[in-house]
C-alpha positions as CSV (number, residue, x, y, z in Angstrom):
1,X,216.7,99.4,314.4
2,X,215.1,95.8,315.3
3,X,218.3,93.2,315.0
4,X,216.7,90.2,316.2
5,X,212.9,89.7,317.0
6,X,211.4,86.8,319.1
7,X,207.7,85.8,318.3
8,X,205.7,85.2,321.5
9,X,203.4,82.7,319.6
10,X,202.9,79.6,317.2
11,X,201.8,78.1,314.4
12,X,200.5,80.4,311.5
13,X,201.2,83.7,312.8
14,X,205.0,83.2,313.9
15,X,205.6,81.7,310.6
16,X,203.7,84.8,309.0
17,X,205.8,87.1,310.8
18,X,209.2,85.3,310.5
19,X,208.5,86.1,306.8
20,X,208.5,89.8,306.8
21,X,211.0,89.4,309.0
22,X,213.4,87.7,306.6
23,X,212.6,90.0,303.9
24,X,213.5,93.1,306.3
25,X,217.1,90.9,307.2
26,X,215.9,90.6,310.5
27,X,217.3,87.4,312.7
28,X,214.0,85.6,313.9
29,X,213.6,83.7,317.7
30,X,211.0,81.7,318.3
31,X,209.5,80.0,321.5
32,X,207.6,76.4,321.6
33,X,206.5,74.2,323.8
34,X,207.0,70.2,324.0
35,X,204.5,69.4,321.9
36,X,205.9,72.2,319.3
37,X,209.7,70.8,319.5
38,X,209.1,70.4,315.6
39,X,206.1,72.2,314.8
40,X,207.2,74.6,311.8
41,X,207.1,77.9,313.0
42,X,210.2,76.3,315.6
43,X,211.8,75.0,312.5
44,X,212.1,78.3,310.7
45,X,213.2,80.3,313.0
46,X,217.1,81.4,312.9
47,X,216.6,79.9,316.3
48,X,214.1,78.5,319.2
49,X,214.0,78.1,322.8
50,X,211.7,75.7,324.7
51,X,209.3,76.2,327.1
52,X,208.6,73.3,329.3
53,X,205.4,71.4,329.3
54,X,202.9,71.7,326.5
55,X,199.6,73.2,328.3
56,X,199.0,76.5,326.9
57,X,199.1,77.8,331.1
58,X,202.7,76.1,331.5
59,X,203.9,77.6,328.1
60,X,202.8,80.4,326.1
61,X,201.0,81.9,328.7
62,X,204.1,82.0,330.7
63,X,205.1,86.0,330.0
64,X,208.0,85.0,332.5
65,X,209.6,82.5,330.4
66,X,209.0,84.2,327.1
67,X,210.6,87.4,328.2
68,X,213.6,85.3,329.8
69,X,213.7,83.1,326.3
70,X,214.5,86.2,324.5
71,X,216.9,87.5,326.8
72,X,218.5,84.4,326.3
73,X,218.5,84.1,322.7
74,X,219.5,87.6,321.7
75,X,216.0,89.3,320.9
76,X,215.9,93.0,320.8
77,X,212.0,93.0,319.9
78,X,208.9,90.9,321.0
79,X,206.1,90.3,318.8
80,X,203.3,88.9,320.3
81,X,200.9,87.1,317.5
82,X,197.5,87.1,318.1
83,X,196.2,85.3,321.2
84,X,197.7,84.0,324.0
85,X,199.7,87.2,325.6
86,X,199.0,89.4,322.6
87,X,196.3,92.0,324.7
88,X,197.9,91.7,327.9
89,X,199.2,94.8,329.1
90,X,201.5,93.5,332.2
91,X,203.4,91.1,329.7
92,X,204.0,94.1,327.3
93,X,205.5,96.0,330.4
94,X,207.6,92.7,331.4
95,X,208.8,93.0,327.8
96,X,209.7,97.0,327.9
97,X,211.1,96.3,331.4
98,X,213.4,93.8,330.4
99,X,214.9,96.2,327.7
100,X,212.8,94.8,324.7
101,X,211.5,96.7,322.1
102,X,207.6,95.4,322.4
103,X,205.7,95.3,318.8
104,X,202.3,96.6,320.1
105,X,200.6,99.5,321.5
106,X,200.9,100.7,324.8
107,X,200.6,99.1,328.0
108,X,197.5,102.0,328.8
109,X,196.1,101.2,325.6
110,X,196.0,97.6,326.3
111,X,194.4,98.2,329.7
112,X,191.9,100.1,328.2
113,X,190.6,98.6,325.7
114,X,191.4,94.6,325.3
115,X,189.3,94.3,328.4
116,X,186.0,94.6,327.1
117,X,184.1,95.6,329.9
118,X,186.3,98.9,329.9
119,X,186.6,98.8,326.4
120,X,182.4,99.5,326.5
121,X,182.3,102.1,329.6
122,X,185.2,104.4,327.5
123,X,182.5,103.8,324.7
124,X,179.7,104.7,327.0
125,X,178.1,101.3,327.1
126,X,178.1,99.1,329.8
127,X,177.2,95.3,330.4
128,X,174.0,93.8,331.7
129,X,174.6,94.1,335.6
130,X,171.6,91.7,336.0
131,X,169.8,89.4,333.5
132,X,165.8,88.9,333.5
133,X,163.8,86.7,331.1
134,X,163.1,90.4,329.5
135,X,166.9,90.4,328.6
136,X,167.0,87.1,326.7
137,X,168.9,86.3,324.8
138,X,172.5,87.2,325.9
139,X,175.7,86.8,325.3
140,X,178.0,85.8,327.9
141,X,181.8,86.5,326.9
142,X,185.1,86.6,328.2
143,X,186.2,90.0,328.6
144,X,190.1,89.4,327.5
145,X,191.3,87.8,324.3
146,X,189.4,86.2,321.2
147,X,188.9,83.9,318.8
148,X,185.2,82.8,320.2
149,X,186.7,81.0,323.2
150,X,184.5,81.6,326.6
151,X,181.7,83.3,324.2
152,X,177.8,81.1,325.5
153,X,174.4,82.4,324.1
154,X,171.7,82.2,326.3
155,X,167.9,81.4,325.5
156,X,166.9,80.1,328.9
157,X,167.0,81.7,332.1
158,X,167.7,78.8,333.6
159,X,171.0,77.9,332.0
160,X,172.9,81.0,332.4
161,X,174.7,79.9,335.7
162,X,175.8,76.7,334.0
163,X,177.3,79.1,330.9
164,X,178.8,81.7,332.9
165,X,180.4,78.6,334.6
166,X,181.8,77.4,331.4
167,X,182.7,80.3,329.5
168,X,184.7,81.2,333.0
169,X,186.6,77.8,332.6
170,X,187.0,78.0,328.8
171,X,188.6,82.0,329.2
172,X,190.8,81.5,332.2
173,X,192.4,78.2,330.2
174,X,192.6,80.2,326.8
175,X,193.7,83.7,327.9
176,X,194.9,83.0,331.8
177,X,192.1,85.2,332.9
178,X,188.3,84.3,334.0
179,X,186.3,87.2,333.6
180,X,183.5,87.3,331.6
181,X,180.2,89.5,331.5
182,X,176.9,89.6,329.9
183,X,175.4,91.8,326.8
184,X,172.2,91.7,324.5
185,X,172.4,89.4,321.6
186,X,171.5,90.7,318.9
187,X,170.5,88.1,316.3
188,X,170.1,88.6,312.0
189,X,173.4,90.9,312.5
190,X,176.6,91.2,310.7
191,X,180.1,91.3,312.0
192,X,181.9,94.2,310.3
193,X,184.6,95.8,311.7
194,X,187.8,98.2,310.7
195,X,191.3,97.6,310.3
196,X,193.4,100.5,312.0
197,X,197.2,101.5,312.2
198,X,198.5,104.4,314.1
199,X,201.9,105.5,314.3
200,X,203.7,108.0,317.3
201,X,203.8,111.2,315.3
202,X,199.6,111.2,315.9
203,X,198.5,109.6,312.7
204,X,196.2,107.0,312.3
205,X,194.7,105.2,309.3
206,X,191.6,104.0,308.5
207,X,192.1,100.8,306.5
208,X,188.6,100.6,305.4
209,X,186.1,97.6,306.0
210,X,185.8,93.7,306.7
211,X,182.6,91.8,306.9
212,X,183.5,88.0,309.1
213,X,179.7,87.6,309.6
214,X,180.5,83.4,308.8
215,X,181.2,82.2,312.2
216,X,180.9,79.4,314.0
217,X,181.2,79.4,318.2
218,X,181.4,82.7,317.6
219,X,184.8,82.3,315.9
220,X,185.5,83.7,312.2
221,X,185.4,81.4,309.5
222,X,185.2,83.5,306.3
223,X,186.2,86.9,306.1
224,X,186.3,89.6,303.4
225,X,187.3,93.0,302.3
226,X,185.5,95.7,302.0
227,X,182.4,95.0,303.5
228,X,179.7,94.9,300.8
229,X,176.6,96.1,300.9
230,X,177.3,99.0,302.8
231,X,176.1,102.6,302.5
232,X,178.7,105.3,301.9
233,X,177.3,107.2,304.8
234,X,177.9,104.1,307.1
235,X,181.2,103.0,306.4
236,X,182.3,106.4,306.8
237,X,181.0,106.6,310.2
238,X,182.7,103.1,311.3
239,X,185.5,104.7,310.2
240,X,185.3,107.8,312.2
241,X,184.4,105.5,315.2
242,X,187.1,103.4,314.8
243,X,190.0,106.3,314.9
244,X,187.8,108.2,317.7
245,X,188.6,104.7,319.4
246,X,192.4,104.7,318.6
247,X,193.3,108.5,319.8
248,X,191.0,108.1,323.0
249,X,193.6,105.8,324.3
250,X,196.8,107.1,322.4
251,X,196.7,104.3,320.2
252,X,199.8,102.9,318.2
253,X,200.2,99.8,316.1
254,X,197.9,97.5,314.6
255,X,194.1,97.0,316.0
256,X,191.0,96.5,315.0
257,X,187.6,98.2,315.5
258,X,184.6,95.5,315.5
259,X,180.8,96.6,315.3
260,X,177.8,94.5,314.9
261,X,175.8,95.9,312.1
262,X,171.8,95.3,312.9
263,X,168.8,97.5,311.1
264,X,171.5,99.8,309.4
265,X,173.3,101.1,312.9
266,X,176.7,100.2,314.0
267,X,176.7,98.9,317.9
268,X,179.9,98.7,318.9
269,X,181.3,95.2,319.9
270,X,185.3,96.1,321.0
271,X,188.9,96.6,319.9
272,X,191.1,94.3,319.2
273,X,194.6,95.7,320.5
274,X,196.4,93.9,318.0
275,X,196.7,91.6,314.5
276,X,194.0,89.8,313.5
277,X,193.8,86.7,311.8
278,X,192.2,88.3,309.1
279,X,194.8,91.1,308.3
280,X,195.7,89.6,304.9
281,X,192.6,90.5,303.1
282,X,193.6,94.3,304.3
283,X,196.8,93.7,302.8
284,X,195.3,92.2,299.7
285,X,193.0,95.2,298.9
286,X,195.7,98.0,300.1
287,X,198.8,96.2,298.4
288,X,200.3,96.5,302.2
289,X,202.4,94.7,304.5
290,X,201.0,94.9,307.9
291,X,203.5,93.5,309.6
292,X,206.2,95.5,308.2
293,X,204.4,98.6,308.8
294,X,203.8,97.0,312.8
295,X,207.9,97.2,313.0
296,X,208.3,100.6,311.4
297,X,206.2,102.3,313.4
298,X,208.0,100.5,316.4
299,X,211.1,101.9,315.2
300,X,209.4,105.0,315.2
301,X,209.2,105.6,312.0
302,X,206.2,108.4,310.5
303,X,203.4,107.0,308.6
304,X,202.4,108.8,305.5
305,X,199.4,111.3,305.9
306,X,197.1,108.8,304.2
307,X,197.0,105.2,303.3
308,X,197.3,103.8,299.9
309,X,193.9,103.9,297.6
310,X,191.7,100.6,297.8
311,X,191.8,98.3,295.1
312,X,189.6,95.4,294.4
313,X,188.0,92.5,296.7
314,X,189.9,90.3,298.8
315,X,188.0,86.8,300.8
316,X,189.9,84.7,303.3
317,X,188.4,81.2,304.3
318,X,190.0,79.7,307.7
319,X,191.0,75.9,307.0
320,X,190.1,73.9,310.1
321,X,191.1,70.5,311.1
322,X,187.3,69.9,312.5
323,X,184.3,67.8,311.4
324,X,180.8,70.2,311.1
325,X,178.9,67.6,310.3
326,X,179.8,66.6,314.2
327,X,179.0,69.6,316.3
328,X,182.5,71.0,314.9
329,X,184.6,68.4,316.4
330,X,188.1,69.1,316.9
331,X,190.2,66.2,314.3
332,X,193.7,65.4,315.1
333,X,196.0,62.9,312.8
334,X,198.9,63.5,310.6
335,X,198.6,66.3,308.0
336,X,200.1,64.3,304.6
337,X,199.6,66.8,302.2
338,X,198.5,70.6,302.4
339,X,198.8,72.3,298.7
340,X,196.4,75.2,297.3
341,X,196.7,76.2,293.1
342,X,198.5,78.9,292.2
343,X,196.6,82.4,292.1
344,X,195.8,82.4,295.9
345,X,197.8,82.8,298.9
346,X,198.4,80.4,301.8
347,X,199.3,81.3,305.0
348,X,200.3,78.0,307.7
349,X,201.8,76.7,310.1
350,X,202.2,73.4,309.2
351,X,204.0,71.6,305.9
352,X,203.4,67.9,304.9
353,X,203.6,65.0,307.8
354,X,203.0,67.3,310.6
355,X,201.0,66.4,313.4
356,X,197.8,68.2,314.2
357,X,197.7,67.2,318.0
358,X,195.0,68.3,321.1
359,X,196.5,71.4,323.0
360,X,196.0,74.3,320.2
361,X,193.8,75.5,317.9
362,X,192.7,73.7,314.6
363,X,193.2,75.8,312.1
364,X,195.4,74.0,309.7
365,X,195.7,77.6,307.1
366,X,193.9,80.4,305.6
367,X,193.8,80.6,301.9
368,X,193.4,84.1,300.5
369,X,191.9,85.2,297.0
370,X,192.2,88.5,295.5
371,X,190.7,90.1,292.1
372,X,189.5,93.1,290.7
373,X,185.6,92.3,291.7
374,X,184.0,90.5,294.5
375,X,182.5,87.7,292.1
376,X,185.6,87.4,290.6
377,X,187.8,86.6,294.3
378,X,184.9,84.4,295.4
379,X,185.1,82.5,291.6
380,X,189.0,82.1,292.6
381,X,189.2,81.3,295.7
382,X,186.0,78.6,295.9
383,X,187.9,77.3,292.9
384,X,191.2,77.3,294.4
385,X,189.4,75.1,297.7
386,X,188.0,72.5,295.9
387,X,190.9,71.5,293.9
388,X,193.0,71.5,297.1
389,X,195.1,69.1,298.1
390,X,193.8,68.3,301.9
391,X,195.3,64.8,303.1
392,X,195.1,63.9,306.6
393,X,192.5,64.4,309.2
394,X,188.6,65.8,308.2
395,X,188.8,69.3,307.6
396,X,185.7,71.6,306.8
397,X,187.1,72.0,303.2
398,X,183.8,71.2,301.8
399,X,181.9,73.7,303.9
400,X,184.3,76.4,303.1
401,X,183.4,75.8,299.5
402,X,179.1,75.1,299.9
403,X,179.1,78.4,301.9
404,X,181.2,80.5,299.2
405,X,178.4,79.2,296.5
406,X,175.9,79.6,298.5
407,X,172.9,82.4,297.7
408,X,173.0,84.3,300.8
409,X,176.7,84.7,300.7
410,X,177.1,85.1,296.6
411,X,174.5,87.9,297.4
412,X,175.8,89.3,300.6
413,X,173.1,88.8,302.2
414,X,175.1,86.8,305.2
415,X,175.0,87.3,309.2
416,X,176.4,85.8,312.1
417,X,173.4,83.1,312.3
418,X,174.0,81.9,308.8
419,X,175.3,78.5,309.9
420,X,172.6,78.2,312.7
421,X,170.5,78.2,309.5
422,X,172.0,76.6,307.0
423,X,174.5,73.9,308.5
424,X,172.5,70.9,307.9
425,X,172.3,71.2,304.2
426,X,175.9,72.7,303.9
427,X,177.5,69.1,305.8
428,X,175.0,67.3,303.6
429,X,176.5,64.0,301.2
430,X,177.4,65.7,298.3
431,X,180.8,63.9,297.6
432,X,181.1,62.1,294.2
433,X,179.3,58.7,293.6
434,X,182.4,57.6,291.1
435,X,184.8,58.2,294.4
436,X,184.2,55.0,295.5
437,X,184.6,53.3,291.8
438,X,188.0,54.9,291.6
439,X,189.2,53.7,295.0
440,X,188.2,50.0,294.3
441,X,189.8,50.0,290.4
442,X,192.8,51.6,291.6
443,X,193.7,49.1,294.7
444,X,192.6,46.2,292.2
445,X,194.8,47.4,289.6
446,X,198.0,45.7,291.1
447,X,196.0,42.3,291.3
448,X,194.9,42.5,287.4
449,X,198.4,42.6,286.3
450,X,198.9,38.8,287.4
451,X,196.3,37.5,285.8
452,X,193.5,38.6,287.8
453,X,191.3,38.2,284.8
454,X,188.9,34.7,283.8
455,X,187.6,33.2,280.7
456,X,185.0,32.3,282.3
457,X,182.4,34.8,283.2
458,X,182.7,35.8,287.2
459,X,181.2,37.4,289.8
460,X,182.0,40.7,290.4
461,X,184.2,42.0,292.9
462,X,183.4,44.2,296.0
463,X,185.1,46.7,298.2
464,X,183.8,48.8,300.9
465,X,184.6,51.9,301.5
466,X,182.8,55.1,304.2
467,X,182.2,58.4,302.6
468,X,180.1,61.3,304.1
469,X,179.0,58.8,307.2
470,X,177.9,56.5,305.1
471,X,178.5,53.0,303.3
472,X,179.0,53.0,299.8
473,X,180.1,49.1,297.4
474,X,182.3,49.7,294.4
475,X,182.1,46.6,292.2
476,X,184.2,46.2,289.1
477,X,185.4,42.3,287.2
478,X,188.5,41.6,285.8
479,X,188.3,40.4,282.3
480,X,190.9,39.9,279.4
481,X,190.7,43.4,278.3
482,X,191.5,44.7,282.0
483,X,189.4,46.2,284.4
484,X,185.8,46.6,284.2
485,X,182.7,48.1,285.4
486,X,178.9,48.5,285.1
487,X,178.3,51.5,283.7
488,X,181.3,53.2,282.7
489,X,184.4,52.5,280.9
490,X,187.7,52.3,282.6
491,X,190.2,54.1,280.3
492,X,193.2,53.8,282.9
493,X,193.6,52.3,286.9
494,X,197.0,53.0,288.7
495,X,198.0,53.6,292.0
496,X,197.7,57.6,291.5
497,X,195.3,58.0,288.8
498,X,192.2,56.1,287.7
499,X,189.9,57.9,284.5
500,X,186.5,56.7,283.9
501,X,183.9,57.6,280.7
502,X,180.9,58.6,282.4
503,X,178.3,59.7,279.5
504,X,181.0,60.0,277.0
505,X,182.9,62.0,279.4
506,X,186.4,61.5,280.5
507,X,186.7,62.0,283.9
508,X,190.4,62.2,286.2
509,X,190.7,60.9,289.4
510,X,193.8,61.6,291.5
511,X,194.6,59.3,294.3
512,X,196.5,59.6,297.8
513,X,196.6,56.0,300.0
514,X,197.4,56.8,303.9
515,X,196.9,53.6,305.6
516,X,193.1,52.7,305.4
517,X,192.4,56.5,304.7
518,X,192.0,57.0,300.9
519,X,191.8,60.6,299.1
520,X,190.1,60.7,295.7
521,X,190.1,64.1,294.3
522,X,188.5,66.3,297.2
523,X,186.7,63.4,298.1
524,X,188.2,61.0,301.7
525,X,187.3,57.6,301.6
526,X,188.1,54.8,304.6
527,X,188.7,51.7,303.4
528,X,186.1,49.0,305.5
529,X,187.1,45.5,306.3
530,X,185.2,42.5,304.5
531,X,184.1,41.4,307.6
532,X,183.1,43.4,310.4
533,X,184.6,43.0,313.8
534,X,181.9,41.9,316.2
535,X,184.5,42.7,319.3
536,X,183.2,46.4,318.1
537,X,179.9,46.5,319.6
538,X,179.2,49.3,322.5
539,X,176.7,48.7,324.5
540,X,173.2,50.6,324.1
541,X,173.6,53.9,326.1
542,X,177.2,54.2,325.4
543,X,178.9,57.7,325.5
544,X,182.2,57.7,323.7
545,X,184.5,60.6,323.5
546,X,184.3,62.1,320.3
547,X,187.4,63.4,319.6
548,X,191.1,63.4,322.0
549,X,190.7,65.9,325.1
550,X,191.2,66.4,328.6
551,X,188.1,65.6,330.8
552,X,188.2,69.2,332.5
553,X,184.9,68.7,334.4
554,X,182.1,66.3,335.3
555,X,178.5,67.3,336.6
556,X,178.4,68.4,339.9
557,X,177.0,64.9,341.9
558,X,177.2,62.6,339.2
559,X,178.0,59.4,340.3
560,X,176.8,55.4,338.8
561,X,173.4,55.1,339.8
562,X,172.0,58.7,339.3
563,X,168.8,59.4,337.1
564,X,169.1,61.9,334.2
565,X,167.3,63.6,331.4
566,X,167.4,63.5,328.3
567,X,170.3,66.7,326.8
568,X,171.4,67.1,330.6
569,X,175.2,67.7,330.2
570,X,177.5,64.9,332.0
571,X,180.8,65.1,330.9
572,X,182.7,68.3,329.5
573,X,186.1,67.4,327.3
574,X,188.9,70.2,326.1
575,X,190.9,69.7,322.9
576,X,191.9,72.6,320.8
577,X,191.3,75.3,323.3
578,X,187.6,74.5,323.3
579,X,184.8,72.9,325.2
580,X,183.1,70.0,324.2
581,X,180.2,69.4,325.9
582,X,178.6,65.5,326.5
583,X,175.0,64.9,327.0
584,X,173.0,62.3,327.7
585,X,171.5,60.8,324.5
586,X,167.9,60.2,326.5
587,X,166.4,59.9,329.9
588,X,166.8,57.0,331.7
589,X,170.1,55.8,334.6
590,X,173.2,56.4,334.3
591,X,175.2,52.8,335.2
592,X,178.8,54.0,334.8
593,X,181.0,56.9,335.0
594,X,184.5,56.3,333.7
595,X,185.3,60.1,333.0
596,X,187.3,61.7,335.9
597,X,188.4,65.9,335.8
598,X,192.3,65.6,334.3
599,X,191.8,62.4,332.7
600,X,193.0,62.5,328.9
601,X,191.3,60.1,326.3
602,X,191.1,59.4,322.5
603,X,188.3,58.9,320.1
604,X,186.1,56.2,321.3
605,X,186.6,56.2,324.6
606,X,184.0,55.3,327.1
607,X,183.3,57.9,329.1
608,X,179.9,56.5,330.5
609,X,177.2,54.5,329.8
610,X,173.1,55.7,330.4
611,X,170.5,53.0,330.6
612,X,167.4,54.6,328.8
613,X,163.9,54.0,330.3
């Protein structure tokens, strides 16, 4: 029986695991590095040991210092999460070495399948050995780990040196390993794949269907259960595939099948030797605990002949601390508030005041919704988004919610290029004109309490505020009977709450003040100076980081003085385990290079400046 089990991971899944682990009585270890010292899944834990440095190659890709962390602390079992170590079969037999009960399948079964090149050849498929214009396009992809990272497609011939480069850099910093081949791409597809446990006594359970077509960089964004759409005669063959997978490598555990689902055939992708990110919508529809079940079956304890019956739908949407609207920038900042309604399910690692910093990945949460129909989830859990309380960095709340209500997904009629499609519309201003209104009344609130009002008529006043990108001027008086403004009446102003009559409507508007960063309702608001600061200016040319990184690379001969072309790629940044790529704006010189490989910088800062022609 497990005593004491140490999490080889962060965030949201140790914290998810620690759970189950409390309600089984089990003590809980976890591991974090220096920027983690007070992250919450370190807080939790019954106790934590540190791993130096904050890098995820100095830290938890250290399968040395994770095994010798639980030795230390007591463990008798290692879970590894998802990512970082979680399909690497030489830290599962560092763990079983070591006397540790290891939470996953066997070492062979890692070997042969979380590589995805062998993963393919047990399949009978293999990669594209060589790449013609015939070919295009392709995908180039890691062949370890997940989550999107070292995943390029290619259109062009000519740039598929430049993306193997990159995905290379991107896999070897993610998942400590650089390989990466090349497949077809296979575009208007969707990403459906199968949920599988297995136990030692030879069964193994289908856990029927998930569709995560919504991705962006190839990484999940919404994800649902089961599939829809699909024939009978189909799902039943993904699920035959799927446990042909698991027993041709003696599978046992948790794993998933994934297919890509083009013209009514399933291609197989790969298997995912462990938990997904997406497990709780499996647990939703099946009324399971995953994780529980994991440690059973690691205590070698017999699943029963068949798994529970289906019931219902189940969506998951992945909260990201990111900006679409901006090429999916990575944000970083203090989270000050993070609350969901009641009726749906929130699984994080963080809690109010955290800080969402540069080495991991964004994702702040998922929030789950599950109901007897698929309208009826999607009704809750787009619902339960948009009156979410998100305070703190820009998230892609407001996508989440457009692409729940949009057509194509309210009709499940979705694939993997439905952002490629539809981004521009979904990041579009939609945020509510009376946002700005409320700010203004509620910081002039204080002021009309000591006498801000005049007998004599008076001009109104003004206050600036950014919304969406773009400038938007509240004005409002102060008269005798309080507050005022053109257009509405102003039933009530406070600090926390202003409520307007719009059309003989009464309308609530809760506010949230964070320095110059105000929150009305779902709507973010920065406060803007009366008078700009004309110290601001870049010059013409400028390229500014866009977000806090680590300058991993700059372009091969790149130097002040060099002509380039207009999209040729200068400068390459990491933050969040991803690359960020920076191109020159237009053709012309390029009269200075600040950016140096292993240089860290924040938002705004000049990284080099091209003189156009």
């Amino acid at each position: 029986m497990i005593t004491s089990l140490l999490v080889a991971n962060r965030g949201e899944i140790a914290c998810r695991v620690f759970r189950t682990c409390r309600e089984l009585g089990i003590r809980t270890v976890a591991v974090h590095s220096d920027a983690d010292e007070n992250a919450l899944h370190a807080r939790v834990a019954d106790a934590a040991v540190r791993l130096p440095g904050s890098a995820p190659s100095d830290t938890y890709l250290r399968g040395d210092l994770v095994v010798k962390a639980a030795l230390s602390a007591g463990a008798d079992a290692v879970h590894p999460g998802y990512g970082f170590l979680s399909e690497n079969a030489d830290f599962a037999r560092a763990v079983t070495g070591a006397g540790l009960l290891w939470i996953g399948p066997p070492p062979e079964a890692i070997e042969a399948m979380a590589s995805k090149t062998r993963a393919k050849k047990l399949m009978g498929l293999e990669p594209l050995a060589t790449v013609t214009a015939g070919d295009l396009p392709v995908l180039v992809k890691a062949a370890s780990g997940g989550g999107g990272r070292g995943m390029r497609v290619v259109r062009e011939l000519a740039d598929l040196d430049a993306e193997l480069t990159a995905a290379r850099a991107e896999a070897l910093s993610a998942f400590g390993d650089g390989e990466v081949f090349v497949e077809p791409y296979l575009e208007g597809g969707r990403h459906v794949e199968v949920q599988i446990l297995a136990d030692t006594h030879g069964t193994v359970w289908a856990l029927g269907t998930r569709d995560c077509s919504l991705q962006r960089r190839h990484q999940k964004v919404i994800e649902e259960a089961p599939a829809p759409g699909l024939a009978p005669g189909l799902v039943e063959e993904l699920h035959a595939l799927a446990v042909r997978a698991a027993r041709a490598v003696d599978y046992v555990g948790a794993g998933t099948v994934e297919f890509l689902i083009a013209d009514g055939r399933a291609h197989f992708l790969e298997m995912n030797t462990r938990l997904q990110v997406e497990h709780p919508v499996t647990e939703a529809v099946f009324g399971i605990d995953l994780l529980a079940l994991q440690l059973r079956i690691a205590e070698n304890t017999a699943l029963e002949s068949d798994p529970p019956p289906a019931r219902g739908h189940a969506i998951e949407a992945r909260l990201y601390a990111e900006d679409p609207a901006r090429d999916w920038a990575p944000q970083t900042g203090t989270l000050h508030r993070l609350a969901v309604p009641e009726g749906v399910r929130l699984d994080t690692g963080y809690t109010d005041g955290d800080p969402i910093g540069i080495h991991y990945d964004p994702m702040l949460a998922k929030v789950i919704a599950h109901a007897p129909t698929r309208a009826e989830a999607h009704r809750r859990l787009s619902g339960a988004l948009e009156r979410a309380s998100v305070h703190g960095p820009v998230t892609n709340r407001d996508l989440l919610v457009r692409s729940l209500r949009h057509p194509e997904f309210t009709d499940a009629r979705m694939d993997t290029g439905f952002y490629e499609r539809h981004l521009a519309e979904l990041t579009g201003a939609t945020a509510d004109p009376y946002a700005p209104l409320a700010a203004a009344l509620s910081d002039a609130h204080g002021r009309s309490r000591f006498g801000g009002w005049r007998n004599l008529p008076s001009q109104p006043q003004t206050r600036r505020y950014l919304m969406d990108g773009t400038e938007h001027e509240a004005a409002y008086r102060h008269t005798r009977d309080g507050l005022t403004a053109e257009g509405v009446r102003v039933v009530h102003a406070d600090d926390r709450l202003v409520v307007l009559e719009i059309d003989g409507v009464r309308r609530k508007f809760g506010i949230s003040r964070y320095g110059d960063r105000i929150h009305v309702g779902p709507a973010t608001l920065t406060a803007l100076p009366r008078f700009p600061d004309p110290t601001a200016q870049q010059a013409p040319g400028s390229l500014l980081a866009p977000m806090p990184g680590t300058v991993v690379r700059v372009a091969e001969g790149l130097a002040a003085g060099a002509a380039v072309t207009a999209g040729q790629p200068l400068v390459w940044l990491e933050a969040m385990k991803m690359e960020h790529k920076i191109s020159a704006p237009a053709a012309g010189t390029l009269s200075a290079l600040h950016a140096a490989p292993g240089q860290q910088v924040e938002v705004g800062t000049l990284l080099a400046v091209v003189e156009p022609l």
